[in-house]
LOVOLO-29394 format. One record per residue (C-alpha): residue number from 1; residue in three letters; x, y, z. Coordinates in steps of 0.001 Angstrom, whole numbers, plus 500000, padded with zeros to 6 digits. Layout:
REM residues N
{atom NUM,"ala",{X,Y,Z}}
...
***
This chain:
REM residues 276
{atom 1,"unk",{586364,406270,631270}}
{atom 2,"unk",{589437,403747,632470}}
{atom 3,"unk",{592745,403941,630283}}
{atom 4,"unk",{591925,401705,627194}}
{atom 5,"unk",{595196,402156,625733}}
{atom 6,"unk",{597407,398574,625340}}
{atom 7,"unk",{600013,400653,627337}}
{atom 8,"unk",{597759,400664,630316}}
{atom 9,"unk",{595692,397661,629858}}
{atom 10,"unk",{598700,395040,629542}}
{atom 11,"unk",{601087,396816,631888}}
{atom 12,"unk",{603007,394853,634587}}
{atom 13,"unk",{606090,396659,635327}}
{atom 14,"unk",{606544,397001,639118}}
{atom 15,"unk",{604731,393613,639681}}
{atom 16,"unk",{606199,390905,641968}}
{atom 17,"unk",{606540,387724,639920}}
{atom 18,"unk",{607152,383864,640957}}
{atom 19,"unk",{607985,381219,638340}}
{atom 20,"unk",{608596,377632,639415}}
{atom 21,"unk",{610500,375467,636849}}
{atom 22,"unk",{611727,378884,635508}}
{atom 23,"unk",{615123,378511,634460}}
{atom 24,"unk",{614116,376298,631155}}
{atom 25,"unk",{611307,375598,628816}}
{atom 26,"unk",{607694,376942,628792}}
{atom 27,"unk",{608820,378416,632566}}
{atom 28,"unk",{611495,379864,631078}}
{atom 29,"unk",{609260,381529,628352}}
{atom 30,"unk",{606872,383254,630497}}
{atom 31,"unk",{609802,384600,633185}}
{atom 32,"unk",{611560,386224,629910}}
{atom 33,"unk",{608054,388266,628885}}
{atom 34,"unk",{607555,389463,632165}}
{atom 35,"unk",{611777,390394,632542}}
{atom 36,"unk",{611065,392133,629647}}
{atom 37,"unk",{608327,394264,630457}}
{atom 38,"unk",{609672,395402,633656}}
{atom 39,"unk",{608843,393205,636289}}
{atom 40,"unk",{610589,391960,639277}}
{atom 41,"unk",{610902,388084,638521}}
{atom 42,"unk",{612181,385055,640576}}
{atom 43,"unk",{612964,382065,638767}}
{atom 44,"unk",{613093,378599,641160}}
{atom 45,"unk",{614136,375178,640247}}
{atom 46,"unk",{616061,371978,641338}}
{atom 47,"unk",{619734,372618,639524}}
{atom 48,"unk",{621191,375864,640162}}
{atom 49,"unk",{623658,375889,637158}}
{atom 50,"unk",{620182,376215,634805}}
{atom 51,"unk",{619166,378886,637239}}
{atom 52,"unk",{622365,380798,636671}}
{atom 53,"unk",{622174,380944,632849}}
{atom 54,"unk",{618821,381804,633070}}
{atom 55,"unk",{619406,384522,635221}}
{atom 56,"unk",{622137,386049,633188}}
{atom 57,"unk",{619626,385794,630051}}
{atom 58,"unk",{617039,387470,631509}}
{atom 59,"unk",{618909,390479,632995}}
{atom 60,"unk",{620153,391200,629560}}
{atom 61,"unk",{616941,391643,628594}}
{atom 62,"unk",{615173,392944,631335}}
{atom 63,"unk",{613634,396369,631285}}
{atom 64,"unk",{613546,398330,634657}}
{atom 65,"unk",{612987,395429,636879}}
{atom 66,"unk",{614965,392709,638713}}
{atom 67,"unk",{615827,388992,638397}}
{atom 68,"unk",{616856,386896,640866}}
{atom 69,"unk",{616679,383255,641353}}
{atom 70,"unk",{616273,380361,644315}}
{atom 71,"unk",{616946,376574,644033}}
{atom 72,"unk",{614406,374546,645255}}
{atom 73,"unk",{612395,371028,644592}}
{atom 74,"unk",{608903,371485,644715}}
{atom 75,"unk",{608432,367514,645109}}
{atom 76,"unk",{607074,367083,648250}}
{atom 77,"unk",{605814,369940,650646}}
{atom 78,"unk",{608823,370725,652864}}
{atom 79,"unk",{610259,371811,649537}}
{atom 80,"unk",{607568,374016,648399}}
{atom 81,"unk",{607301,375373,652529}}
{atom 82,"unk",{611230,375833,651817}}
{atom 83,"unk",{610946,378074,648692}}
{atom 84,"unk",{607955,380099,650310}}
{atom 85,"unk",{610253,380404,653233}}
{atom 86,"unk",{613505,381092,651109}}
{atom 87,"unk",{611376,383702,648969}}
{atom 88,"unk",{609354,386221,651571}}
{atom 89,"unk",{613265,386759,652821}}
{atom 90,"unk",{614017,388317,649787}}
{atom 91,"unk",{610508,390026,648904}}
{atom 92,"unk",{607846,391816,650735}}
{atom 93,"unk",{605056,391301,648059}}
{atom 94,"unk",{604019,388553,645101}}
{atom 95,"unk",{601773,390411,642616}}
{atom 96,"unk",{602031,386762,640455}}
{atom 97,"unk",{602300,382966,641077}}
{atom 98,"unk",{602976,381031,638426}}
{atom 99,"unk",{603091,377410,638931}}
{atom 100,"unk",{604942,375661,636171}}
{atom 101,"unk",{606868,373058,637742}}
{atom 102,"unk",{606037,369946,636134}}
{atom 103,"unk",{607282,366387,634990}}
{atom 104,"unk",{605899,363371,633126}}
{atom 105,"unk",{606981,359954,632413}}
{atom 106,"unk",{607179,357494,630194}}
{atom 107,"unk",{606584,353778,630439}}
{atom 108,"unk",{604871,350166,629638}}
{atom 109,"unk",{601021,349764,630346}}
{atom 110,"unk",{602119,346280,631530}}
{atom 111,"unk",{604353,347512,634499}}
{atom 112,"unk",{603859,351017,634926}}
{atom 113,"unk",{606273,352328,637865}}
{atom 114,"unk",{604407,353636,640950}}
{atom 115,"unk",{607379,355728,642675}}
{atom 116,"unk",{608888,357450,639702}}
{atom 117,"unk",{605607,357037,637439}}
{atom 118,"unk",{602556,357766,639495}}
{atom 119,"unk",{603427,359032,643011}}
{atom 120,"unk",{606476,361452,641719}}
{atom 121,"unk",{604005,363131,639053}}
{atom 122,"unk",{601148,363723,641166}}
{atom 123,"unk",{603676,365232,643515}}
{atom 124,"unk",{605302,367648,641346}}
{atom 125,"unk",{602630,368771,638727}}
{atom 126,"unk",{599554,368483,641671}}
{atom 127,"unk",{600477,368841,644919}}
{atom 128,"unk",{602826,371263,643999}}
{atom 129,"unk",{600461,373682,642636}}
{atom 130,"unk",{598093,373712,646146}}
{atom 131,"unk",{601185,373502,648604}}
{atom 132,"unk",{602545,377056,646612}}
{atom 133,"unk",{599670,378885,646647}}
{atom 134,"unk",{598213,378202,649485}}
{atom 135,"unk",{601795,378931,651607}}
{atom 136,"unk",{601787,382351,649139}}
{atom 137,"unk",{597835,383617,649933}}
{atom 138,"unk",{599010,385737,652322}}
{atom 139,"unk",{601556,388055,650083}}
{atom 140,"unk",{599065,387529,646989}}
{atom 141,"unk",{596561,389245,649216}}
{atom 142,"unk",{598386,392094,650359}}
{atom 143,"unk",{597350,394480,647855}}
{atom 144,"unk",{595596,392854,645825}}
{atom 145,"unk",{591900,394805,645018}}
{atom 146,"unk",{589097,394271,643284}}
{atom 147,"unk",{590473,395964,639989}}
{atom 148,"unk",{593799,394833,640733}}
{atom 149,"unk",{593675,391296,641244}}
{atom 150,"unk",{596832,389199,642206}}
{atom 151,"unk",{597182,386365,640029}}
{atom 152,"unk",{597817,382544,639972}}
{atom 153,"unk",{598614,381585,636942}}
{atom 154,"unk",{598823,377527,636650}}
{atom 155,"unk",{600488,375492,633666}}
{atom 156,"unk",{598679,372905,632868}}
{atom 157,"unk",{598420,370747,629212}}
{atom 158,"unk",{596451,370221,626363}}
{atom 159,"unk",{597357,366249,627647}}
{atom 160,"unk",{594586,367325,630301}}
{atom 161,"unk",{591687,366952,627924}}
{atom 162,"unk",{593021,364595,625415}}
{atom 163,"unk",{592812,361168,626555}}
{atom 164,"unk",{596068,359882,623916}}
{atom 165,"unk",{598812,358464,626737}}
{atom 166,"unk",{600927,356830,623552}}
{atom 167,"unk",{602317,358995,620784}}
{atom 168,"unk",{605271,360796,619131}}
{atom 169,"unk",{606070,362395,622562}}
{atom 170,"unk",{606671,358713,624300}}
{atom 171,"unk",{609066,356007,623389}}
{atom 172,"unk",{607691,352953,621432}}
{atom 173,"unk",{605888,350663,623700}}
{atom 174,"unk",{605524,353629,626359}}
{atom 175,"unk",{602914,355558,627820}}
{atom 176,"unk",{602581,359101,630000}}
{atom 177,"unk",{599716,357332,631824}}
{atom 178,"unk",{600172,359379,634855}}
{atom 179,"unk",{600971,362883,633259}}
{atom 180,"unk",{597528,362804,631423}}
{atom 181,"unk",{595535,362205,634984}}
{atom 182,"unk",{597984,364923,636679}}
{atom 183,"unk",{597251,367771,634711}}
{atom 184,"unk",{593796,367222,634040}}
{atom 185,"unk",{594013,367223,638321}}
{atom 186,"unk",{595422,370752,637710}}
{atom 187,"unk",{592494,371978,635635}}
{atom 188,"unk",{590081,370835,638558}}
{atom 189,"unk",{592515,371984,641355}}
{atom 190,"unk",{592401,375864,639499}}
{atom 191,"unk",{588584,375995,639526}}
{atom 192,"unk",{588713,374986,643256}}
{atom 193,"unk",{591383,377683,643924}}
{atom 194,"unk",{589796,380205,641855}}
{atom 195,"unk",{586480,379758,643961}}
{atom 196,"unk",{588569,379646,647014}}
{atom 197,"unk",{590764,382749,646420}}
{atom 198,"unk",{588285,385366,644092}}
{atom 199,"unk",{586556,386932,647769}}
{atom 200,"unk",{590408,387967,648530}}
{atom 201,"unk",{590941,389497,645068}}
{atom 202,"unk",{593194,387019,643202}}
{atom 203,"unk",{592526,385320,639915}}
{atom 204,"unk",{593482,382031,639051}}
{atom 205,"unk",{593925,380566,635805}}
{atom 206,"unk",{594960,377616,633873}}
{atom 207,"unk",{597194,377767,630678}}
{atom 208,"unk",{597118,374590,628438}}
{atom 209,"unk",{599634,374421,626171}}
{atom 210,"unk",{599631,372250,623127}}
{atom 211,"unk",{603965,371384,621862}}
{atom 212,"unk",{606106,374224,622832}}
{atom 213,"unk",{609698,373473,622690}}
{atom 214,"unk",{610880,372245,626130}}
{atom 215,"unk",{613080,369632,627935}}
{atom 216,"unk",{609080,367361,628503}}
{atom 217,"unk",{608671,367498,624306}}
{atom 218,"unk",{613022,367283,623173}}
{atom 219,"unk",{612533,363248,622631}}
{atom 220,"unk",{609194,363935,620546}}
{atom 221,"unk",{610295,366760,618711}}
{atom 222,"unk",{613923,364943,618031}}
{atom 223,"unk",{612734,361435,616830}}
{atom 224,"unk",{609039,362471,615480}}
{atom 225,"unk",{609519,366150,614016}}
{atom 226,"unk",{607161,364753,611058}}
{atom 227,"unk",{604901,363603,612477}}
{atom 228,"unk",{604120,366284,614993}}
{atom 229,"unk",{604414,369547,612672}}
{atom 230,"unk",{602271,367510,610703}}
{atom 231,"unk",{599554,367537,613480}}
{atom 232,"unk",{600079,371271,613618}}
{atom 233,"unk",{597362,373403,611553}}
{atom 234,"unk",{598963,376518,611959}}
{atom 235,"unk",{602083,374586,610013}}
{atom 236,"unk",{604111,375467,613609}}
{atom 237,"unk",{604525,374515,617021}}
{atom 238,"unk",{604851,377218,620020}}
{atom 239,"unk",{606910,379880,620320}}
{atom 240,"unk",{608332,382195,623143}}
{atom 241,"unk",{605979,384759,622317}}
{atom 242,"unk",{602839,382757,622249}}
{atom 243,"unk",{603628,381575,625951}}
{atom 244,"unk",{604650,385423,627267}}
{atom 245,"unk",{601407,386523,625588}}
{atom 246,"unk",{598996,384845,626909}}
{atom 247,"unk",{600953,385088,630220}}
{atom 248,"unk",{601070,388912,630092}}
{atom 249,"unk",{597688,388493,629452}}
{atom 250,"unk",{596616,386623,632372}}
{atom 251,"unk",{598478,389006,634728}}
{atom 252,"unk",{597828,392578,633298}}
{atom 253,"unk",{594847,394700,633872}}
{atom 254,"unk",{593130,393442,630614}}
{atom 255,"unk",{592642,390187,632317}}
{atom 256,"unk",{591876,391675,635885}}
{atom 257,"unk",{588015,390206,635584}}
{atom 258,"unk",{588533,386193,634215}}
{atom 259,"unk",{589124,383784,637032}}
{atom 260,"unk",{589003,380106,636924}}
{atom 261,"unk",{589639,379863,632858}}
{atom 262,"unk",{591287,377058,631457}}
{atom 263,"unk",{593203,378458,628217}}
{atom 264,"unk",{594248,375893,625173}}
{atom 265,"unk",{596983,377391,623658}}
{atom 266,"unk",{597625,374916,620559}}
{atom 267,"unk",{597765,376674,617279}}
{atom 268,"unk",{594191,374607,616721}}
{atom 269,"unk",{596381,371367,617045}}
{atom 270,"unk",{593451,369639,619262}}
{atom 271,"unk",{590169,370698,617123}}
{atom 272,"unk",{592484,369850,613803}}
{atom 273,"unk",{593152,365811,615739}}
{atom 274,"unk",{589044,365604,616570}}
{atom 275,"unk",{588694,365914,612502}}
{atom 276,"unk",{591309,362713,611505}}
***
């Protein structure tokens, strides 16, 4: 009989990690559980002084592995074709994609931006997502087996299947009319991928989270802390540990046989909204 002990079943020292939009936030979250369970993790982002800060925290904690970081804007493809490029110089193997890079925006129904509100988003939280992995298929699939998948794990929203584009998170007067659409794109786009990439032995999943703490939720969290931990049946929002859970999860051996899941990870927040 396999190793059933949690030891074994959620171990991922050794493993190659990738986390865009790692050096704050919910990126920043899952980088720090796999640091700390002794992976070798690369954090990449637009603003290197984040980066750097990030870095330092995570090599304090770290346990047996490495960190490292590269800057790099993920908005169009010659910026995700420049981190691929940037990363297989300083790594022979990725065990574990994680696309988190993301961005929303606020604004008016009556004059909605297209640039910064429709054709930005799309860009970053969609495109994104297909340009990485698909430029990273050929390290996922390097070792990657049948028991021991390589993984794609992609961050998408509970926005994605709640249809609410005006709330505590947005301004007065101001809708994420684009965000909503773009992540419930990234739901669809990790079935595809998981059909796509499962005959070469790597998973891909979809994490959904509900309000975790994170530059995206700050304005919500600062002007409507009421009204949002009131929406919040566990009495909480996110933590940390939640997000490097469910992460862990999704890239240890206990997970090595799910592929093309799309996880809610809300505290109950969207079941307790369908009862109001």
């Amino acid at each position: 009989m396999a190793d059933l002990t949690v030891p074994n079943l959620f171990n991922v020292k050794g493993k190659t990690v990738l986390v865009t939009g790692g050096g704050v936030g919910v990126g920043k979250m899952i980088a720090s559980g796999f640091a700390r369970n002794g992976a070798n993790v690369y954090i990449a982002a637009r603003k290197e002084k984040q980066l750097k800060e990030a870095t330092e925290e995570l090599k304090k904690i770290a346990s047996g592995g490495s960190v490292d970081y590269i800057v790099a804007n993920v908005a169009s493809k010659a910026g995700c074709d420049a981190l691929i490029a940037e990363f297989k110089k300083r790594s022979s193997t990725l065990h574990v994609l994680v696309n988190n890079s993301g961005i929303t925006w606020g604004g008016p129904y009556e004059n909605f931006p297209e640039d910064k509100g429709w054709d930005n988003v799309f860009a970053v939280n969609v495109k994104s997502v297909f340009y990485m992995t698909a430029g990273l298929t050929d390290y996922l699939t390097k070792s990657a087996s049948p028991t021991d998948p390589s993984r794609v794990i992609n961050i998408s929203s509970t926005a994605s299947v709640d249809p609410q584009s005006e709330g505590a998170l947005s301004d007065a007067g101001n809708g994420t009319w684009s965000y909503q659409a773009s992540k419930a794109s990234v739901n669809h786009l990790t079935s595809q991928l998981a059909v796509k990439l499962a005959p070469s032995y790597v998973t891909v999943n979809a994490i959904l989270p509900g309000v975790f703490p994170s530059k995206m939720t700050a304005f919500g969290l600062r002007e409507a802390a009421d009204t949002i931990n009131a929406g919040q049946p566990m009495g909480r929002v996110g933590t940390p540990s939640d997000m490097a859970g469910l992460s862990l999860f999704l890239a240890s051996p206990a997970s090595a046989h799910i592929t093309g899941q799309h996880i809610i990870i809300d505290g109950g927040a969207r079941l307790f909204k369908s009862k109001m």
